[in-house]
VOPAGU-2260 file (C-alpha; in pm, 1 decimal, decimal comma):
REM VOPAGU-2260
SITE   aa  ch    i         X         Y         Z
SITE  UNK   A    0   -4719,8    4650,7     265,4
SITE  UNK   A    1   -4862,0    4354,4     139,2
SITE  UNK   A    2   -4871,9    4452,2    -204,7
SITE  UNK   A    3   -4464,9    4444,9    -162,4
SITE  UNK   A    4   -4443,2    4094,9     -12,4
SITE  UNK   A    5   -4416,5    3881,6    -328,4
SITE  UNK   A    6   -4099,8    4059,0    -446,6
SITE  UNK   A    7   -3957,9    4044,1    -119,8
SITE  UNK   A    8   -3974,0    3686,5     -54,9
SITE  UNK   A    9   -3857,2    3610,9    -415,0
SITE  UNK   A   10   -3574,2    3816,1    -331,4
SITE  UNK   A   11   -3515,3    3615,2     -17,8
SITE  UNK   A   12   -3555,5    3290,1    -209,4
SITE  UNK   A   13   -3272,5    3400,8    -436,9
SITE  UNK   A   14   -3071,8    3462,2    -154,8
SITE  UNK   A   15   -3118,8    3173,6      63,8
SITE  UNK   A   16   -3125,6    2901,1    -303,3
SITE  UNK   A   17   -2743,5    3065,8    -323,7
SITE  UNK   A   18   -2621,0    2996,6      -5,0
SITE  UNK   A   19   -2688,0    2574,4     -87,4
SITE  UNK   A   20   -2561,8    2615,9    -471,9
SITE  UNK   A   21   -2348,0    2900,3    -486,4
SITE  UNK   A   22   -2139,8    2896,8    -203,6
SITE  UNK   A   23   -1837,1    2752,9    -388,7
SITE  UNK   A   24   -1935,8    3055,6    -630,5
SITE  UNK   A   25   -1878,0    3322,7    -345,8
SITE  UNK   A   26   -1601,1    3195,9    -148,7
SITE  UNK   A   27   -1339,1    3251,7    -361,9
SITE  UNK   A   28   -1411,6    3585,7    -411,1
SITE  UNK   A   29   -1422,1    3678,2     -10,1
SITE  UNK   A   30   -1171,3    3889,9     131,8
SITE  UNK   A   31    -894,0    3689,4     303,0
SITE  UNK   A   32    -901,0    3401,9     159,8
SITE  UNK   A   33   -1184,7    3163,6     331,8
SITE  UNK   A   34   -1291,3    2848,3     233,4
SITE  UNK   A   35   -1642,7    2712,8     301,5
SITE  UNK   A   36   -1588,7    2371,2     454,7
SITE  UNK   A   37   -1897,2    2210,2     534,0
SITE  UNK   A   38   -2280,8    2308,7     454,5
SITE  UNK   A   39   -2600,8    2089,6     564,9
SITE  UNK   A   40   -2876,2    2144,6     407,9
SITE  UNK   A   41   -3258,3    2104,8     571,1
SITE  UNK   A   42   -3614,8    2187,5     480,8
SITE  UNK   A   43   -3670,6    2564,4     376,8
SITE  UNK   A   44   -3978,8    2804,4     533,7
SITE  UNK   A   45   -4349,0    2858,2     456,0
SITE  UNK   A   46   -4424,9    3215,4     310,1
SITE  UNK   A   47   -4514,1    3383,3     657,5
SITE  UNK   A   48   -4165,7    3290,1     811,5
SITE  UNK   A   49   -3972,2    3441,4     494,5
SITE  UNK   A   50   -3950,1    3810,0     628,0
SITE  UNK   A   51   -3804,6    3714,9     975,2
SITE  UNK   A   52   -3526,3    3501,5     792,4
SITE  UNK   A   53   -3392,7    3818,4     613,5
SITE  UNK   A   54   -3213,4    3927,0     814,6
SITE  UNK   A   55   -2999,1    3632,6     904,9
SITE  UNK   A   56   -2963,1    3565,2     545,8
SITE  UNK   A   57   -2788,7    3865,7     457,6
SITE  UNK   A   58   -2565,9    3811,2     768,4
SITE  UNK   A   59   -2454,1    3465,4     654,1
SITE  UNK   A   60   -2420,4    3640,7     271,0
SITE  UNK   A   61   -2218,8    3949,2     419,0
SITE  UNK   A   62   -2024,5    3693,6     677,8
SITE  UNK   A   63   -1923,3    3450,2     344,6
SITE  UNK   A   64   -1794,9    3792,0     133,5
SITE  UNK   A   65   -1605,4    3913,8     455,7
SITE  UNK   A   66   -1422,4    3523,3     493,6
SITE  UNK   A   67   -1490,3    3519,7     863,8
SITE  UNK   A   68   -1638,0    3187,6    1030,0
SITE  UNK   A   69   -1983,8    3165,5    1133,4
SITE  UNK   A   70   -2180,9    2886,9    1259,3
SITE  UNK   A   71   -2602,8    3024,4    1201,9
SITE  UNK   A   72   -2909,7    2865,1    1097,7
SITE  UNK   A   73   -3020,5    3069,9     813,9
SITE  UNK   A   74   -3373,7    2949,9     647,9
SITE  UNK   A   75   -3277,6    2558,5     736,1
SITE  UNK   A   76   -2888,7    2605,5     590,7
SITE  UNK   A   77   -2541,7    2615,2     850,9
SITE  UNK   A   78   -2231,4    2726,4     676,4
SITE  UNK   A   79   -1877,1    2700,9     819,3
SITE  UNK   A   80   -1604,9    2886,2     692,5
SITE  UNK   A   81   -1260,3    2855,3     769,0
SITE  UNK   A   82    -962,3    3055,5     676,9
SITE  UNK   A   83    -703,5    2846,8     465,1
SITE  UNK   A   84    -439,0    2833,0     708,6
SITE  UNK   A   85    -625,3    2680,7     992,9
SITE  UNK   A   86    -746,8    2386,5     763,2
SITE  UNK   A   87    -648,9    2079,1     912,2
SITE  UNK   A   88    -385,9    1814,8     695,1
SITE  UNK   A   89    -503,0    1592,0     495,8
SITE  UNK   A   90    -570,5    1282,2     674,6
SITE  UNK   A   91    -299,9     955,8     597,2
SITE  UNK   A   92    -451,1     649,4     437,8
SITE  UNK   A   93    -440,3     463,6     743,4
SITE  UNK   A   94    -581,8     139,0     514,2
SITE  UNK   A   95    -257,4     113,1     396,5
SITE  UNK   A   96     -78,3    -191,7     572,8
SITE  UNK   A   97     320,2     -61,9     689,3
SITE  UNK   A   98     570,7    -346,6     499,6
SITE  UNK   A   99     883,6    -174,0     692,6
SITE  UNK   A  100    1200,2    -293,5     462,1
SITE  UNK   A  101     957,5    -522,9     262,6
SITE  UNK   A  102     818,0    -237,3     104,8
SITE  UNK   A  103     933,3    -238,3    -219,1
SITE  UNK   A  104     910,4    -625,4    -225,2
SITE  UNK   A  105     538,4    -680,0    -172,5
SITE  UNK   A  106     521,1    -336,5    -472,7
SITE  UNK   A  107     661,1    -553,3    -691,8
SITE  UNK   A  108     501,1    -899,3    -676,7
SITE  UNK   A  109     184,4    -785,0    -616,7
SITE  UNK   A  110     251,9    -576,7    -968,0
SITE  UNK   A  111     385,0    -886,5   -1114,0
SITE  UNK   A  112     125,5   -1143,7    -987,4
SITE  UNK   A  113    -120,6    -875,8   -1126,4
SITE  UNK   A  114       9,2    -772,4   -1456,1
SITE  UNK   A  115     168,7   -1097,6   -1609,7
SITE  UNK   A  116     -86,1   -1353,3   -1772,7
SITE  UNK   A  117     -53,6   -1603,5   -2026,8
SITE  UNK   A  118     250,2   -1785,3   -2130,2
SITE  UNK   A  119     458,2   -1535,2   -2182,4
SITE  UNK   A  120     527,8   -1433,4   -1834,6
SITE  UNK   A  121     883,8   -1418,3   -1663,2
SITE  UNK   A  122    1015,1   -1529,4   -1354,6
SITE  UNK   A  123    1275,5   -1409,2   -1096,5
SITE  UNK   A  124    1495,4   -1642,4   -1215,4
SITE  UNK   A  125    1827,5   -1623,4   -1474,6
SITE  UNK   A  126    1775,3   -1752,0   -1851,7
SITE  UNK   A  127    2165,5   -1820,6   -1856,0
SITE  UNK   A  128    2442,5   -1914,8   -1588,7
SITE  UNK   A  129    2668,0   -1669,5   -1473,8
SITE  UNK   A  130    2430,4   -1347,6   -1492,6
SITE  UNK   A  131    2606,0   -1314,1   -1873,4
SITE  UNK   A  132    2227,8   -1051,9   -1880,1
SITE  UNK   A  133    1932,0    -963,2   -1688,8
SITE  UNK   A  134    1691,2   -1211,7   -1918,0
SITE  UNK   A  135    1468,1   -1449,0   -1726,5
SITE  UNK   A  136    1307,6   -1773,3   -1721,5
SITE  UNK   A  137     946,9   -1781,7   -1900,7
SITE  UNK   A  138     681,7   -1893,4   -1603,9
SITE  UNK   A  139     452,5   -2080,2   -1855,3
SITE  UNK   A  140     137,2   -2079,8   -1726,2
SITE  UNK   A  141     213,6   -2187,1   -1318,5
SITE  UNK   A  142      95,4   -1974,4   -1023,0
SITE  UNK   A  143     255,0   -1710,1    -860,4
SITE  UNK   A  144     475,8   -1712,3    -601,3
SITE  UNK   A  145     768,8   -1562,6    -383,8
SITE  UNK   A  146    1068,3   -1686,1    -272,1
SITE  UNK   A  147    1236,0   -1532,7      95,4
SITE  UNK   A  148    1547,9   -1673,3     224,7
SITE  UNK   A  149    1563,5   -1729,8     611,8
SITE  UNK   A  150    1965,8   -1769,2     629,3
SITE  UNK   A  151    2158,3   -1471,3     737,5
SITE  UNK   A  152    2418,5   -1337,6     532,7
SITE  UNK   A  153    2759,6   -1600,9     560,1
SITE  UNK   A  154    2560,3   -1844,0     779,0
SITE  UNK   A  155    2242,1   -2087,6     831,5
SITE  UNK   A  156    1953,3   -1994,1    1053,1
SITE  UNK   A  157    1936,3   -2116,1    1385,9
SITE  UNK   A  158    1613,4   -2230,8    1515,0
SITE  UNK   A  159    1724,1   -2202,0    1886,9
SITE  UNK   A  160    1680,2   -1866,0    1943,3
SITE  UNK   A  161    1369,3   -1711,9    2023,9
SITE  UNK   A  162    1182,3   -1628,2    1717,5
SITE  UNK   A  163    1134,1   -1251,5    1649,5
SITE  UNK   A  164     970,8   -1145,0    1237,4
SITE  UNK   A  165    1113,3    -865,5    1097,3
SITE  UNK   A  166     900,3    -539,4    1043,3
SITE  UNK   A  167     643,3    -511,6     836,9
SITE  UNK   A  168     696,9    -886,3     677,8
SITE  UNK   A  169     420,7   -1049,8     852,9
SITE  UNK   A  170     157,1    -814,8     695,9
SITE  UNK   A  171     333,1    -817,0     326,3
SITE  UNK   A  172     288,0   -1202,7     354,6
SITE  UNK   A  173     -74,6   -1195,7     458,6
SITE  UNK   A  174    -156,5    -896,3     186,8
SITE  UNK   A  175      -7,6   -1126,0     -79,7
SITE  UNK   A  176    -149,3   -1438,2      30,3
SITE  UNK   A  177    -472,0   -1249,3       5,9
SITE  UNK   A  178    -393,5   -1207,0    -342,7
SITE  UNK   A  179    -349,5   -1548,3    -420,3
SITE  UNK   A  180      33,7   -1568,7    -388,6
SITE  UNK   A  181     189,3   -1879,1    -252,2
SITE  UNK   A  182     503,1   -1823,9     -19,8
SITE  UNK   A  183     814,4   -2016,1     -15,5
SITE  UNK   A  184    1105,2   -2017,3     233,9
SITE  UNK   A  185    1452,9   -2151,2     160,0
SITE  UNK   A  186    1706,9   -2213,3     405,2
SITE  UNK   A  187    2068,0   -2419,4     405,2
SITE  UNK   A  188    1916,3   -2627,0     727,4
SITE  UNK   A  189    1836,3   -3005,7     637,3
SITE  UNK   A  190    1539,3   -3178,6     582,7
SITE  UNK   A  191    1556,5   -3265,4     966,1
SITE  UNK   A  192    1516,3   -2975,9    1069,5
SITE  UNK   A  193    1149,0   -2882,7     914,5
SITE  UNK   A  194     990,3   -2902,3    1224,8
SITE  UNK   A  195    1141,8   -2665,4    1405,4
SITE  UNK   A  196    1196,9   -2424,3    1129,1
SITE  UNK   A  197     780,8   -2479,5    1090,1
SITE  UNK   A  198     770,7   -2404,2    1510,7
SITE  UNK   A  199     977,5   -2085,4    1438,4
SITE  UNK   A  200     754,1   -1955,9    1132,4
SITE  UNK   A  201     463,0   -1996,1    1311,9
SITE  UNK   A  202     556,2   -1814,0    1641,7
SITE  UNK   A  203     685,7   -1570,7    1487,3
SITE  UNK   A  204     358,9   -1506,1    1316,4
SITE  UNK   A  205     549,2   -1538,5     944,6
SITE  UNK   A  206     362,7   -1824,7     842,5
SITE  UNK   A  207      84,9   -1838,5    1158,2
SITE  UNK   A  208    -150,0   -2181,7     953,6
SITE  UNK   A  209     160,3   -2326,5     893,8
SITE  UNK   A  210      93,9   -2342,7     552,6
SITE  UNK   A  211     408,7   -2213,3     333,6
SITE  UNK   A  212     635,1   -2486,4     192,4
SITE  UNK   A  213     972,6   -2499,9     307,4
SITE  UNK   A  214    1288,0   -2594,5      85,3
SITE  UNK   A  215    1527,9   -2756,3     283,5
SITE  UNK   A  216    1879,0   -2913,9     152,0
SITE  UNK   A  217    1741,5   -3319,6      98,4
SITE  UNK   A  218    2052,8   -3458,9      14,0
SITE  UNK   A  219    2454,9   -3334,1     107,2
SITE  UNK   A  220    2498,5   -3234,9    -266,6
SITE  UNK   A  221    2187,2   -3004,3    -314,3
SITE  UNK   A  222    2232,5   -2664,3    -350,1
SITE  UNK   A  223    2006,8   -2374,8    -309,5
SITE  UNK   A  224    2018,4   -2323,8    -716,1
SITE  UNK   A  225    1898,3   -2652,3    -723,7
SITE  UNK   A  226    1576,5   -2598,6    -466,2
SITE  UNK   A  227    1516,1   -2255,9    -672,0
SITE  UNK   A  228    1514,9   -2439,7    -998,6
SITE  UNK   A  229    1275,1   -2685,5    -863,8
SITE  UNK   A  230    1028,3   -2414,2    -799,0
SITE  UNK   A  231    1050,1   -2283,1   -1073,9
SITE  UNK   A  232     927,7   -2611,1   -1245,2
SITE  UNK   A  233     508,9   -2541,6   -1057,2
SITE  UNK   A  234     540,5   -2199,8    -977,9
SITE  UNK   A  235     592,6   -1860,3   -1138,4
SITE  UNK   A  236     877,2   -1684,9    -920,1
SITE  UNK   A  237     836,4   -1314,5    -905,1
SITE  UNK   A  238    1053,0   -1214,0    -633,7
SITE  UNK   A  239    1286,4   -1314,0    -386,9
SITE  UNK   A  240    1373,8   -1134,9     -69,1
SITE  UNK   A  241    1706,6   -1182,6      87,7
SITE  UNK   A  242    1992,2   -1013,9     288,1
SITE  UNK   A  243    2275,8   -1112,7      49,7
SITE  UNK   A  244    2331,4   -1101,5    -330,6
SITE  UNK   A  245    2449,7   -1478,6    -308,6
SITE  UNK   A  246    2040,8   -1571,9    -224,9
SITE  UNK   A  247    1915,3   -1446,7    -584,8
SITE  UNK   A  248    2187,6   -1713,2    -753,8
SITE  UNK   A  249    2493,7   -1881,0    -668,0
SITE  UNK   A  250    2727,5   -1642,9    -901,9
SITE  UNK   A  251    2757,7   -1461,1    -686,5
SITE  UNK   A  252    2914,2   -1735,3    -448,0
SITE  UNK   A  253    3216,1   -1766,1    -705,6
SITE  UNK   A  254    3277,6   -1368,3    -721,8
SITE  UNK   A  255    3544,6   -1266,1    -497,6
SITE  UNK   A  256    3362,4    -980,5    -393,2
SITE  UNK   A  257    2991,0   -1042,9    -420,8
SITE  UNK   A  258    2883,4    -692,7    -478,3
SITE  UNK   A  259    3061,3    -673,1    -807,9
SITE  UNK   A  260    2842,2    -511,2   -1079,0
SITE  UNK   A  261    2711,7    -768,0   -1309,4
SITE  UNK   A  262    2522,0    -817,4   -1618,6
SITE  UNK   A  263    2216,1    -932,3   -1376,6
SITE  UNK   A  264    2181,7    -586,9   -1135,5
SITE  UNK   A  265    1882,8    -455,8   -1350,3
SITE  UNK   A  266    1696,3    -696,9   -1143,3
SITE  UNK   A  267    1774,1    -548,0    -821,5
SITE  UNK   A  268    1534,9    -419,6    -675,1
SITE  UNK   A  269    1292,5    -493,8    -977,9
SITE  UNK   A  270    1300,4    -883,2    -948,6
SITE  UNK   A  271    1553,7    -925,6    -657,5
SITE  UNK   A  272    1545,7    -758,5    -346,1
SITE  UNK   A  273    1782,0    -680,9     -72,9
SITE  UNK   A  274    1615,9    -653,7     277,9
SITE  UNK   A  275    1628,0    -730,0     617,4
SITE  UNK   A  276    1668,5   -1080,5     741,8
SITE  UNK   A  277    1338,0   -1199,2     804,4
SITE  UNK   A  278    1412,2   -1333,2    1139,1
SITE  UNK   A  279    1608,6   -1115,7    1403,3
């Protein structure tokens, strides 16, 4: 009896040195379809406890062929196998921040802000007047920034209301801040009325260190064109969010209908982008 102990615990060796590398091995094979889930692995038995593990090692070897679950110690290994249609989903990734209608926005500059270095890099902003093509201004070598307009489509924002963000804005703003973008907000409101349109940024958690410039209209003649171009002269533009066609550039103000196709559309939705007014 003794004589036959040394083949019999190499044999059990085998076994038990399969169940922690071979498992992936077997399981395809097993009847059913099972899939071995989860194995932890833990310190293996001295030469006198060998013969007493057989048994339980051939169960969890038999138990892996037949695909049915099992949840046994055998010589310091558990196994857990689950049939394929009882696996659980995969999980979401739950690290990535909802933008709600910004989505798309935030893609994009962060892409842009990213990808574009050196001198050659292009703004948000038309080459020509009048949208004659899609070209854009050269950023030279400024920082990066974004442009969203607070007016609502065919009016000016009013800073008496109760100030309520949009969804999903405040955390596109604060993941692109993080990545070194400066913000800008444009609205038709005149310099006099910075303050509250500061008040209204901040409780609405848009701008919560109060720390975004504003462009306001400074004299009765200036135009929105005219505040865009002036960014454009320290900062790289690489998007703009509005509600309207006519806050990308003022063509569209002399259109008669201002969703007309133009030469400009490539860069909606690549440069441009229509969303929802950033203050409801």
């Amino acid at each position: 009896m003794r004589a036959g102990r040394p083949l019999h615990l190499a044999l059990l060796v085998a076994a038990t040195t399969c169940l922690s590398g071979c498992v992936a091995a077997l399981v395809p094979l097993a009847a059913g379809g099972a899939l071995a889930s989860s194995a932890r692995i833990a310190g293996g038995g001295s030469e006198e406890s060998a013969p007493a593990q057989e048994p339980r090692t051939q169960r969890a070897l038999e138990a892996v062929r037949q695909g049915s679950g099992i949840d046994e110690a055998t010589g310091g290994t558990t196994i857990e196998v689950l049939p394929i249609d009882v696996l659980p989903a995969p999980s979401p990734d739950v690290s990535a921040p909802e933008f709600g209608g910004f989505h798309d926005f935030h893609r994009a500059a962060s892409a842009f802000a990213k990808g574009q270095d050196g001198p050659n890099r292009k703004s948000a902003l038309l080459a020509e007047a009048g949208g004659m093509s899609a070209d854009t201004k050269l950023c030279s070598d400024h920082p990066p920034a974004v442009l969203i307009d607070l007016d609502p489509d065919g009016g000016v924002l009013d800073t008496g209301v109760a100030p309520a963000a949009a969804a999903g804005l405040a955390q596109a703003l604060a993941s692109l801040r993080a990545q070194g973008m400066d913000v800008f907000w444009i609205s038709e409101q005149g310099a006099g009325a910075a303050g509250d349109i500061r008040r209204v940024l901040r409780e609405s958690g848009l701008d919560p260190q109060r720390r975004d410039p504003i462009l306001l209209m400074r004299y009765p003649d200036v135009r929105k064109q005219t505040r865009r171009q002036d960014l454009a002269a320290t900062h790289c533009l690489v998007a703009i969010a509005g509600d309207s066609r006519r806050d990308f550039d003022e063509m569209f103000d002399y259109l008669r209908d201002p969703n007309t196709p133009t030469a400009a559309d490539p860069l909606l939705g690549t440069r441009w982008f229509l969303t929802p007014p950033p203050l409801d």
